[in-house]
Backbone as a ProteinNet text record, in pm:
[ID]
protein_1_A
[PRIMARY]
XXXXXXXXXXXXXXXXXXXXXXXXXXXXXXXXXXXXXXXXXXXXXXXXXXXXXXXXXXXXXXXXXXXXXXXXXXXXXXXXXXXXXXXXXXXXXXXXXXXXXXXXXXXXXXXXXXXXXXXXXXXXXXXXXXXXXXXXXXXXXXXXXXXXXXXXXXXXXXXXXXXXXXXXXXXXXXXXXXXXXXXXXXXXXXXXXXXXXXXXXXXXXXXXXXXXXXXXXXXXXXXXXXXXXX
[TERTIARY]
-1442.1	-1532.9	-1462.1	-1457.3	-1414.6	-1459.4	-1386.7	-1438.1	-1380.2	-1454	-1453	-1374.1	-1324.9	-1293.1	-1150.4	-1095.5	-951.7	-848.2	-907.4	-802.6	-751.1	-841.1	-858	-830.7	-817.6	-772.4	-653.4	-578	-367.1	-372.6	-397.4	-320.7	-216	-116.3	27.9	34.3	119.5	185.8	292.4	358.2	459.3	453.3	503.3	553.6	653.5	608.7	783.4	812.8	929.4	999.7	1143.1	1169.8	1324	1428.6	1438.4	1552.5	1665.8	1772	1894.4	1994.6	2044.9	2127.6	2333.8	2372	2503.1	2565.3	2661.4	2756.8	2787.9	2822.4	2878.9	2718.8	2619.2	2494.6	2473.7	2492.5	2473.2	2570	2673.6	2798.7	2738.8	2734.5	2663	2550.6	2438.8	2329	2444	2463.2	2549.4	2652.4	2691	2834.4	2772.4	2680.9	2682.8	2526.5	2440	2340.3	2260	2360.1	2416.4	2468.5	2502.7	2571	2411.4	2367.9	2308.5	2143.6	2140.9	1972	1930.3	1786.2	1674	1582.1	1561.7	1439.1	1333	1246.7	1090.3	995.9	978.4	906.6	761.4	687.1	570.3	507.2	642.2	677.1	767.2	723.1	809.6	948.8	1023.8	1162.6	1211.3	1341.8	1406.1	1503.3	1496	1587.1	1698.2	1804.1	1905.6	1868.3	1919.1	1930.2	1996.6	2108.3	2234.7	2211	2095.3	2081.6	1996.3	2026.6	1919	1749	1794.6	1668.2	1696.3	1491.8	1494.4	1433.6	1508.5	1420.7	1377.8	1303	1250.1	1214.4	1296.1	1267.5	1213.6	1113.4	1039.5	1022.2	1074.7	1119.9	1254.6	1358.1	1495	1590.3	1489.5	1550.1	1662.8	1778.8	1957.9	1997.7	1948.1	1961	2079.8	2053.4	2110.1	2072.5	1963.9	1904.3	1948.1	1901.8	1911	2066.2	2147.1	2337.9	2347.8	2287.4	2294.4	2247.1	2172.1	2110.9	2185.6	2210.2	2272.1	2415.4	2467.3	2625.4	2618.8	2523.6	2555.9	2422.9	2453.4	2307.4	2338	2497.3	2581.3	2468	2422.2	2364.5	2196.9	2119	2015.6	2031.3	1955.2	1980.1	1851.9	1883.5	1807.9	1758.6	1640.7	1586.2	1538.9	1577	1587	1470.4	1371	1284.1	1282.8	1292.1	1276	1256.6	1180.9	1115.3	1238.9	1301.3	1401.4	1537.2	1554.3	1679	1783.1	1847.9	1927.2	1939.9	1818.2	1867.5	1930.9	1856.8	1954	2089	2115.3	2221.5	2341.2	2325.9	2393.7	2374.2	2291.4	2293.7	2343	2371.3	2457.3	2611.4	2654.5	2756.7	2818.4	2755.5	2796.1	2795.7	2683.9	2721.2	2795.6	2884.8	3001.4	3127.3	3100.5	3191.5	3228	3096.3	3125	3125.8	3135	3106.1	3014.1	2887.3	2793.3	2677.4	2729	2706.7	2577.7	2503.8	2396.6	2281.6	2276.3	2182.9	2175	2024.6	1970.7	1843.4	1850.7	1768.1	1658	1568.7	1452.9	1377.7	1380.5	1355.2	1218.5	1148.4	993.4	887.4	789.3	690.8	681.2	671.5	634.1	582	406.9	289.6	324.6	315.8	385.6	480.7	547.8	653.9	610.7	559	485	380.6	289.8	204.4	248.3	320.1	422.4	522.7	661.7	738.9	775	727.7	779.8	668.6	734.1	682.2	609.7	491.7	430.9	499.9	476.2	545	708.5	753.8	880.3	956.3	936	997.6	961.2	1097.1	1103.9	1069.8	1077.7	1074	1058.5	965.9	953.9	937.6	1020.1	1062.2	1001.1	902.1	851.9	921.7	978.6	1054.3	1002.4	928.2	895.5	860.9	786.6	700.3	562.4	577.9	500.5	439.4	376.6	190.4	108.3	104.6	0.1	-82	-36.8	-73.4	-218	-212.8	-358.2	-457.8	-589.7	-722	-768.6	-753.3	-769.8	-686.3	-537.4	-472.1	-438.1	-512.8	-489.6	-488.2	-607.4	-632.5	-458.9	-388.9	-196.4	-196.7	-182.8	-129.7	-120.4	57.2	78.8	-37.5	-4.7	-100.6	-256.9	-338.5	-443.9	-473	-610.1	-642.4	-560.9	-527.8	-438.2	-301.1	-257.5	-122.5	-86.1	-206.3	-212.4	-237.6	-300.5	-282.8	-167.5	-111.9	3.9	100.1	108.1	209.3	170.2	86.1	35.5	36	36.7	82.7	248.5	306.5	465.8	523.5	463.5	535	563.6	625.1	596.9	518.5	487.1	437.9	477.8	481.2	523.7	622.4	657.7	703.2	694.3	769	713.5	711.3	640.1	640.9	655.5	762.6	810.1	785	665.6	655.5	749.8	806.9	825	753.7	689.2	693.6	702.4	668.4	709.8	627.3	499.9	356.4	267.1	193.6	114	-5.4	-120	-159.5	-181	-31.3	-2.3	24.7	66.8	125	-69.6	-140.8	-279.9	-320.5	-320.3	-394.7	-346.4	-248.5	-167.1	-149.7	-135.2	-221.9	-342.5	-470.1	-576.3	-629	-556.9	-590.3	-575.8	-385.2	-360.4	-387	-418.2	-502.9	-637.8	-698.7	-834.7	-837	-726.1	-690.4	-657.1	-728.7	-689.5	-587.5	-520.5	-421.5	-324.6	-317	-182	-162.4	-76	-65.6	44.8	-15.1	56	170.3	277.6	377.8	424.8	345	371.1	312.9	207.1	151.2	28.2	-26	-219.3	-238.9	-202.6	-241.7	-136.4	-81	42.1	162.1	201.5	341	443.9	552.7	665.3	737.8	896.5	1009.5	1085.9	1127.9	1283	1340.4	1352.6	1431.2	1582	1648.8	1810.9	1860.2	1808.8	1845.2	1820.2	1733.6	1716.1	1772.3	1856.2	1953.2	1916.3	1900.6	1814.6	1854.7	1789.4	1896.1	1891.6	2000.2	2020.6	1880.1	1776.6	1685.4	1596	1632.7	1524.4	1619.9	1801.1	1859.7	1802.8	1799.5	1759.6	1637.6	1515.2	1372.5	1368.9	1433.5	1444.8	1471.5	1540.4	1637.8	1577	1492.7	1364.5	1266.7	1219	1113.2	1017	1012.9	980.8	895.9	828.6	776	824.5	853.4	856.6	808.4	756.2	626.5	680.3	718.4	715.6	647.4	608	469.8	538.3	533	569.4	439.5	410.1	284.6	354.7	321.6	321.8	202.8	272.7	185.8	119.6	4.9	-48.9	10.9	91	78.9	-67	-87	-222	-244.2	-289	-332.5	-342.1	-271	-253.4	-396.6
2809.1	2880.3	2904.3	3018.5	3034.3	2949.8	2936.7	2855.1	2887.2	2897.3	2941.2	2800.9	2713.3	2607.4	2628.7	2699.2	2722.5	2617	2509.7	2393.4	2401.7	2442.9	2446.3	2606.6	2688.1	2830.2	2815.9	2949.1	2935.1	3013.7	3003.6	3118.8	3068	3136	3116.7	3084.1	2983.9	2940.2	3032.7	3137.2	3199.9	3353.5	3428	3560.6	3592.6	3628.9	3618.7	3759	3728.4	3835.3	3881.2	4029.9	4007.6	3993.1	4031	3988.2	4038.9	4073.1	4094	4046.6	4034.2	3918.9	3988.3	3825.5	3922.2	3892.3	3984.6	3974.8	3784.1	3731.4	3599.8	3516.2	3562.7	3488.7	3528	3654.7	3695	3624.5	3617.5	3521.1	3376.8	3369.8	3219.1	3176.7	3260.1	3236.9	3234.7	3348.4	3344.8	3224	3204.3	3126.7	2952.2	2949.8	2807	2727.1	2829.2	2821.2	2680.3	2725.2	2679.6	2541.2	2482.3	2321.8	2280.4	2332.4	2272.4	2308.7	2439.7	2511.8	2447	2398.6	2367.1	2455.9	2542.1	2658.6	2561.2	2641.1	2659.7	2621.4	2535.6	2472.8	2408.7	2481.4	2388	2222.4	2171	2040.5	1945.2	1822.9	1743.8	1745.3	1745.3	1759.3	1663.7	1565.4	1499.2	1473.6	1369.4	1380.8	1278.8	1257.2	1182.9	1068.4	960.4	836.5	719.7	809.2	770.3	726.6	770.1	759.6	664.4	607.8	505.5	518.3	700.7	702	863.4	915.2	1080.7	1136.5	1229	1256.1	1408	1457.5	1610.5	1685.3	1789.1	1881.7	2022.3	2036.8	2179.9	2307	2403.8	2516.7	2464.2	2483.1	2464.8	2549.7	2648.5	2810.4	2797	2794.9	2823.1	2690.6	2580.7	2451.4	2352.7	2400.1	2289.5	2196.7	2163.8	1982.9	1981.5	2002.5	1929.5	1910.6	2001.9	1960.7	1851.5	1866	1734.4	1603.9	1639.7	1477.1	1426.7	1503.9	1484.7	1457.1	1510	1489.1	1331.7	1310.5	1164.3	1013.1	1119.1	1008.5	1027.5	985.8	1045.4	911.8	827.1	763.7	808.6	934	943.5	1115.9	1149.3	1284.8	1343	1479.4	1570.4	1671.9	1689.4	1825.1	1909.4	2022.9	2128.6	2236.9	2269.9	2391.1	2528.6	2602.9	2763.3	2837.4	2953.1	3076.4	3181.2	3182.2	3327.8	3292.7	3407.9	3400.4	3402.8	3488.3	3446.3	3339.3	3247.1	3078.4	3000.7	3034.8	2936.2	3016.6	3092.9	3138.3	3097.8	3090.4	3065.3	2863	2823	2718.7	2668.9	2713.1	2690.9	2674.7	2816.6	2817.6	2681.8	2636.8	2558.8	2392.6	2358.6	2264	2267.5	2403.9	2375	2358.2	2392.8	2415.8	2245.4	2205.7	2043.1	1961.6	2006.9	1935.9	1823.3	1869.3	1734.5	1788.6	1679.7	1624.8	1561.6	1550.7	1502.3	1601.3	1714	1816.7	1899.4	1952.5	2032.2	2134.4	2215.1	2352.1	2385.1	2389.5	2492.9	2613.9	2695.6	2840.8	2870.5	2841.7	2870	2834.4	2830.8	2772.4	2579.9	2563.7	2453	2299.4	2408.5	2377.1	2372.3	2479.9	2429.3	2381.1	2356.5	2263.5	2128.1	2091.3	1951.2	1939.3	2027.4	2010.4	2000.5	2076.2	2075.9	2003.2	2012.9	1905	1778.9	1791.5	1617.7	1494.2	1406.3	1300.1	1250.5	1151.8	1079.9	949.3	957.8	829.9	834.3	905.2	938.3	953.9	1022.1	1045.3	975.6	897.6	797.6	868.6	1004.2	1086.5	1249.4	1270.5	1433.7	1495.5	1598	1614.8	1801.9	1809.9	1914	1975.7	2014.7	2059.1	2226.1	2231	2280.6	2473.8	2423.3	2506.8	2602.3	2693	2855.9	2833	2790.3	2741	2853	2963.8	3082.9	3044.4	3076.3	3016.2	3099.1	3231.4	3303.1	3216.6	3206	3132.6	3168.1	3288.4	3344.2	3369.1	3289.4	3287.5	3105	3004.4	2901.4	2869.1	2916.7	2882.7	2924.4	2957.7	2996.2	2877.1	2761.2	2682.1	2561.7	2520.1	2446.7	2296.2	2223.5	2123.5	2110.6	2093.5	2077.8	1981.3	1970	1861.3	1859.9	1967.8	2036	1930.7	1950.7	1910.6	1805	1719.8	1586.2	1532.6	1549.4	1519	1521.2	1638.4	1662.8	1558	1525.9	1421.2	1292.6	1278.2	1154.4	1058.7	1187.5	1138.3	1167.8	1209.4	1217.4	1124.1	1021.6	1014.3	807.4	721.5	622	531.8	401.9	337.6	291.5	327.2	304.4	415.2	478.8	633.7	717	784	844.4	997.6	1075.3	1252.9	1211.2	1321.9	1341.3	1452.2	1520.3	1660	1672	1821.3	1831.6	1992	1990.4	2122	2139.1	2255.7	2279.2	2353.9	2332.1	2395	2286.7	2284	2142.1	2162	2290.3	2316	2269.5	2292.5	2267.4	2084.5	2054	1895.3	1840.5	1862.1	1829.4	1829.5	1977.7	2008.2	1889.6	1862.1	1795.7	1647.2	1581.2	1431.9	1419.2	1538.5	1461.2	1467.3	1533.5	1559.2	1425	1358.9	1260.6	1081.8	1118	998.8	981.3	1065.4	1102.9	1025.1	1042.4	984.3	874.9	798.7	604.3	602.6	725	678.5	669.9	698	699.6	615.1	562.1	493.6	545.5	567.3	618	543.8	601	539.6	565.4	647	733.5	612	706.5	622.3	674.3	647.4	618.7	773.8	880.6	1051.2	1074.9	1000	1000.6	1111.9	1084.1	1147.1	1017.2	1054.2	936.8	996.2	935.1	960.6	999.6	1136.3	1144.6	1077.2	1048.5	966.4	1044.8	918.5	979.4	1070.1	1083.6	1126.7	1310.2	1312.6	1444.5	1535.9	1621.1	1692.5	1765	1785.6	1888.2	2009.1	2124.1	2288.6	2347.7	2440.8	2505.3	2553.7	2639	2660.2	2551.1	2448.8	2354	2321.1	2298.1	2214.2	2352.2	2467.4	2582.9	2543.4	2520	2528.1	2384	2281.8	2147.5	2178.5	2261	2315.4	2388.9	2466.6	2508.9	2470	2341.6	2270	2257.2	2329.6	2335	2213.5	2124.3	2039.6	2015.6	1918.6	1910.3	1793.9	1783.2	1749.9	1601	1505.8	1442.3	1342.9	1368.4	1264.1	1247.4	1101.4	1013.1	953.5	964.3	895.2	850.5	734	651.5	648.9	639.7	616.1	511.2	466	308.1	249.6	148	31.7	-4.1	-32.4	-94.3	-243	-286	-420.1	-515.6	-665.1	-673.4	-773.7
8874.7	8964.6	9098.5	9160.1	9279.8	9345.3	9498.5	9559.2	9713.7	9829	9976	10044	10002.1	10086.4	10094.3	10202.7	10238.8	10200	10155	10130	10013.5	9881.3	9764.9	9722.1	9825.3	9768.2	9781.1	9624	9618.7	9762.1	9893.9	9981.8	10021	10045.3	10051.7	10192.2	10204.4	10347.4	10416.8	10327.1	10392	10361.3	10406.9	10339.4	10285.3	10180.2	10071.6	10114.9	10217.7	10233.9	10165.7	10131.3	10057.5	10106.7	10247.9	10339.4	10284.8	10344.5	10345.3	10306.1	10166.9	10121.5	10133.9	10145.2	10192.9	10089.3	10024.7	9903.3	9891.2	9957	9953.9	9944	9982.5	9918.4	9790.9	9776	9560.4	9534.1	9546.5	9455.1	9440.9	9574.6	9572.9	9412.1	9425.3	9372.7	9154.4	9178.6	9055.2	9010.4	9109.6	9084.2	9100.4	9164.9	9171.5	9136.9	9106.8	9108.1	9015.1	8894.8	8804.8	8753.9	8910.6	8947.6	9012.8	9083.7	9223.5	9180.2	9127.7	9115.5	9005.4	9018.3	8948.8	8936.7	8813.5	8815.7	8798.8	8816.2	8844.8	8687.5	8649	8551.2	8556.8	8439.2	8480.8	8376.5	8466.4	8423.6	8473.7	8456.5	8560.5	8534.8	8673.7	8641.3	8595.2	8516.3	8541.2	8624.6	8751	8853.1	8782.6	8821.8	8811.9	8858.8	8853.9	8827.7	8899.8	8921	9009	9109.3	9189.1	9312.7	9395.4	9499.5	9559	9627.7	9634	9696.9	9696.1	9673.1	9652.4	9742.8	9842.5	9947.3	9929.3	9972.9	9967.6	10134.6	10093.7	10215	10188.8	10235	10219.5	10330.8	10289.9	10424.2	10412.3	10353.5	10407	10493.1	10543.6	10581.9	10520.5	10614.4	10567	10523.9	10522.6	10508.9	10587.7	10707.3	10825.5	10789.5	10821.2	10837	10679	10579.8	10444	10416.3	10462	10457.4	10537.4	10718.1	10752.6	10743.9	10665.6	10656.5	10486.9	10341.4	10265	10294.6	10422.4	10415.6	10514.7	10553.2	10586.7	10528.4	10425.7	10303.9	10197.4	10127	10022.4	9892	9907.5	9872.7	9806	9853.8	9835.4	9759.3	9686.5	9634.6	9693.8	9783.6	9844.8	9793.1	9827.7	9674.2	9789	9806.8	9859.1	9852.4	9882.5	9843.1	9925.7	9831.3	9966.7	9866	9946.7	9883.4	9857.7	10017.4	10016.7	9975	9920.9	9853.5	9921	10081.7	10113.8	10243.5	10226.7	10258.1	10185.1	10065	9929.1	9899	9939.9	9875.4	9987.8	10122.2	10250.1	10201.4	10208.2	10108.6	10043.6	9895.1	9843.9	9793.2	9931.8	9982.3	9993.7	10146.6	10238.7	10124.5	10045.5	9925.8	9864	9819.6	9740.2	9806.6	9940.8	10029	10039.9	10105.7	10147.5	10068.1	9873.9	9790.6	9789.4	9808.5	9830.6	9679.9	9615.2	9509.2	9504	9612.8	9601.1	9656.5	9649.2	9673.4	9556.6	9561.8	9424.8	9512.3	9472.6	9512.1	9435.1	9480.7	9381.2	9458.1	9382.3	9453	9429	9512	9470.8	9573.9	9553.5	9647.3	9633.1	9698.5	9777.2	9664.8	9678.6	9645.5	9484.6	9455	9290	9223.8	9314.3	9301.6	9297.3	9393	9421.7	9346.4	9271.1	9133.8	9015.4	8962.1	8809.4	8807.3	8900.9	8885.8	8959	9050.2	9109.3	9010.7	8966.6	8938.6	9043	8963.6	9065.1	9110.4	9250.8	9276.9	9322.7	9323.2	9239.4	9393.2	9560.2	9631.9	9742.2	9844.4	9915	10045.1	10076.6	10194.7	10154.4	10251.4	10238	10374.3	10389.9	10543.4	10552.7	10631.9	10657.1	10774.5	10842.8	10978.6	10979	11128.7	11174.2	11082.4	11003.6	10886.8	10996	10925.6	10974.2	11057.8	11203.8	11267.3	11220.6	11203.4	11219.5	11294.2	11391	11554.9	11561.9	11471.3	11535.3	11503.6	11501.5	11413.8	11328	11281.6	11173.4	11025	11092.2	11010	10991.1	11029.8	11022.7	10876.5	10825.7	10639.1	10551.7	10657.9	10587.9	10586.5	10737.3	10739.6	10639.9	10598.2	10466.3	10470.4	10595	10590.3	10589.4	10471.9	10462.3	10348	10311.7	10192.3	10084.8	10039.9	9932.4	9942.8	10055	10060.7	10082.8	10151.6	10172.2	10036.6	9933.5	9808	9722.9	9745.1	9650.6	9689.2	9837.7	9875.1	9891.3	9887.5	9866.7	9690.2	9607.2	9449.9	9493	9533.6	9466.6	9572.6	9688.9	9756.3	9703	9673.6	9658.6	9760.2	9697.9	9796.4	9946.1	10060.7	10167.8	10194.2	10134.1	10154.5	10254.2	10353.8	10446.1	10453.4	10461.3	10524.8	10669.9	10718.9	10814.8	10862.6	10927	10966.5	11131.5	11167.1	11280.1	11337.5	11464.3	11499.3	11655.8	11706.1	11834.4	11857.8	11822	11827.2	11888.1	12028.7	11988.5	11937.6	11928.9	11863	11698.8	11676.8	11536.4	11494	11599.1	11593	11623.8	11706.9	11709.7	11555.2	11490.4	11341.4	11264.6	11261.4	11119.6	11161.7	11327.5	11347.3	11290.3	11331.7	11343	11137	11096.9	10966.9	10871.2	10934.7	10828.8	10942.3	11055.1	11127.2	11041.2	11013.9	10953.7	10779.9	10730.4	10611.4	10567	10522	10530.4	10426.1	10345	10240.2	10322.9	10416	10525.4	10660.6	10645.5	10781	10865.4	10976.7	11106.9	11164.9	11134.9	11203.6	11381.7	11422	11580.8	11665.8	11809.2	11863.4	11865.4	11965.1	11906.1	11889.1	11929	11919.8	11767.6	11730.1	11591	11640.6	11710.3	11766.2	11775.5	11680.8	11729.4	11762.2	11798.3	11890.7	11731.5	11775.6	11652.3	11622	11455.5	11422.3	11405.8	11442.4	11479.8	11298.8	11218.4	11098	11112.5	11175.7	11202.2	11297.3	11246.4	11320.1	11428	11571.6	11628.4	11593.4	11550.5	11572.6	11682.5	11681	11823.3	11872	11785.9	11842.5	11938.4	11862.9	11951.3	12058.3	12044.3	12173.1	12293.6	12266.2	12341.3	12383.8	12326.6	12319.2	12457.9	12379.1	12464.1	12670	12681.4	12810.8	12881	12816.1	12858	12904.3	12858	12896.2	12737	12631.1	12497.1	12459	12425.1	12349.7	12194.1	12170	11994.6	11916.5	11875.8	11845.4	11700	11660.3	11526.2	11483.6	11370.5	11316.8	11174.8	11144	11050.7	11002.8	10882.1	10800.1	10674.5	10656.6	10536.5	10446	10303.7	10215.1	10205.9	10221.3	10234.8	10076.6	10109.5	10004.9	9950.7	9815.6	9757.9	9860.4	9858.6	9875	9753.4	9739.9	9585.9	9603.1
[MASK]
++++++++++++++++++++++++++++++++++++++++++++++++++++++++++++++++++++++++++++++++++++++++++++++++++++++++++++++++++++++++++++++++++++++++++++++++++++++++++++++++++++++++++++++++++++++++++++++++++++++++++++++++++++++++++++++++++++++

């Protein structure tokens, strides 16, 4: 049955735009896609094994942060998500380039990604960095964080597990405190409004060292998965 509750409708968080891909991003997608890409299944993936710990990043634009945080977390395997094709493809570049063996791509949305294939339970960290605000009010029902999404990560994330959102909206950093403050599956790792201090793992990008110099705000909230109580 249809249903009017913006949380529970598919509306998309982004605009799939086709963007401009440059010869060395088509090679990319062809040539390596192959080592590194995980298509789109509606079914749980099998991740590898090898590894100590599975972290997830969603929005990877060109994938700065996910190269930097995999090239100095050779230990944890990073799962990569993006819609447009030439992020992953500038992407995948730069992984074969730096041979990091511990990154994997999936080209798709988000949300169905986090419904069909991630296992439950299954990821130690999921790192949202600074994802769409649709700052208008009328376009808030875009925005990725809502009931919807607090669910989806709340099954894939293990026990004591953390999502790491960042933005530079406070608007947006208000919406997405008072949502998972509001939520007893989560415990707040920030301070009493759920804003903490960057953790040193997170790379700043130029936009923000720019945004910062300015006077900019940036906004990070860490929530944990509540442990059961035994």
């Amino acid at each position: 049955m249809p249903t009017n509750d913006p949380d529970k409708r598919s509306i998309r968080s982004f605009v799939r735009r086709s963007g401009r891909i440059t010869p060395s991003q088509k090679s990319a997608l062809q040539n390596y896609w192959q080592i590194y890409g995980i298509d789109f299944a509606e079914k749980r993936v099998d991740l590898p094994r090898c590894f100590d710990a599975v972290k997830m990043e969603i929005g990877i634009g060109n994938g700065d942060a996910l190269l930097c945080m995999a090239a100095a977390d050779a230990r944890s395997l990073y799962l990569g998500i993006e819609v447009h094709e030439p992020g992953i493809g500038r992407c995948l570049n730069q992984v074969h380039r730096q041979g990091l063996d511990n990154v994997r791509l999936i080209r798709h949305d988000a949300i169905e990604v986090l419904q069909h294939m991630i296992p439950p339970a299954s990821l130690d960290r999921v790192f949202l960095f600074f994802p769409d605000p649709w700052h208008k009010k009328r376009h808030h029902k875009r925005r990725i964080v809502n009931s919807r999404f607090r669910d989806l990560i709340y099954n894939a994330l293990k026990p004591g597990a953390v999502i790491h959102i960042a933005t530079d909206w406070q608007d947006y950093a208000e919406w997405i405190a008072e949502q998972f403050l509001a939520d007893e599956r989560f415990d707040n790792q920030g301070n009493a409004e759920g804003y903490a201090a960057c953790p040193s793992y997170r790379p700043l990008t130029r936009f923000e060292q720019r945004g910062r110099r300015l006077g900019h705000g940036v906004w990070d909230l860490l929530f944990a998965k509540r442990r059961c109580s035994s």
